[in-house]
C-alpha positions in Angstrom: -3.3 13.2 3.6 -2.1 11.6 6.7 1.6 12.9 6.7 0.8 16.5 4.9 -1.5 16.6 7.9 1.2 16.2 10.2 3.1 18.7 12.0 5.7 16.1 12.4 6.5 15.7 9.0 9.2 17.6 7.2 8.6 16.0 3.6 8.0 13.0 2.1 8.1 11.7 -1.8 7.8 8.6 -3.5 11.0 6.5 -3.2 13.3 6.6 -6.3 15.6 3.6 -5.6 15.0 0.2 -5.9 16.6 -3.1 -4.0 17.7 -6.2 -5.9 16.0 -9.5 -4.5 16.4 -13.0 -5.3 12.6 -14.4 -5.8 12.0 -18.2 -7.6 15.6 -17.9 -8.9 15.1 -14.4 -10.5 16.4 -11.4 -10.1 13.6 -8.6 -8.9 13.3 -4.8 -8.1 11.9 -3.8 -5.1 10.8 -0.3 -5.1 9.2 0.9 -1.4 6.7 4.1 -1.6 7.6 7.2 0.4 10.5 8.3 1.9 9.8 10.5 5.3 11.4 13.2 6.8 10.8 14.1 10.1 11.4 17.5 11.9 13.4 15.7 14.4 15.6 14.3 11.2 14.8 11.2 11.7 14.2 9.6 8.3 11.5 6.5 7.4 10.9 4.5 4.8 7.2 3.3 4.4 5.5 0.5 2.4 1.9 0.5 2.2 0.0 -2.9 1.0 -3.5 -4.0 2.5 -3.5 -6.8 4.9 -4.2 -9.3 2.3 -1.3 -9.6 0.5 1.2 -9.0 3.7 2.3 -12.6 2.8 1.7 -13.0 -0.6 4.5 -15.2 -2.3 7.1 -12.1 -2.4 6.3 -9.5 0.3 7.7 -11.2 3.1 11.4 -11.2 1.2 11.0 -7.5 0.1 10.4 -6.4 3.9 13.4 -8.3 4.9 15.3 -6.5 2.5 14.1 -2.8 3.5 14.1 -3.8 7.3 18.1 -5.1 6.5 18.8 -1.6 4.9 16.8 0.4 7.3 18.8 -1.4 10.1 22.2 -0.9 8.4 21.6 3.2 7.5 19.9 4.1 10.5 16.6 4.7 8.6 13.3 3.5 10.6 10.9 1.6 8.6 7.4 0.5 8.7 4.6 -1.2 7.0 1.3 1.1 6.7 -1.9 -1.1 6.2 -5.7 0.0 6.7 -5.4 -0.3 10.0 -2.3 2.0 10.1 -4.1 4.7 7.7 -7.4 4.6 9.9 -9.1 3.3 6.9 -10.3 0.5 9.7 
């Protein structure tokens, strides 16, 4: 609701790629949740969790991961909670 709302926002979809992370000596996949386009062109990827499990045992490892790829392919990134979603 909040990005068809916006005039900002060219399109968006669900991510269909995934990262590879190490987590308790296993290989995982990390797949974020939308994909932004902007009418500027700017591109974003965004993860939404709630608060609450912003640390749980693998989060903070995923978000290094997609904030490493963001940084080296020029996409921003960022991490939608309530707060970020008005929900609070």
């Amino acid at each position: 609701k909040i990005l068809e709302d916006s005039s900002f926002v060219k399109n968006y979809d669900r991510c269909f790629f995934f990262f590879l992370y190490n987590f308790e000596d296993k290989i995982k996949k990390y797949i974020p949740d939308l994909m932004v386009e902007y009418t500027t062109g700017i591109k974003e990827i965004i993860e939404v969790k709630p608060k609450r499990l912003l640390n749980y045992k693998s989060n903070p490892i995923k978000f290094t991961v997609l904030k490493n790829y963001c940084e080296d392919n020029k996409i921003k990134h960022s991490i939608w909670t309530e707060k970020e979603m008005g929900l609070i």
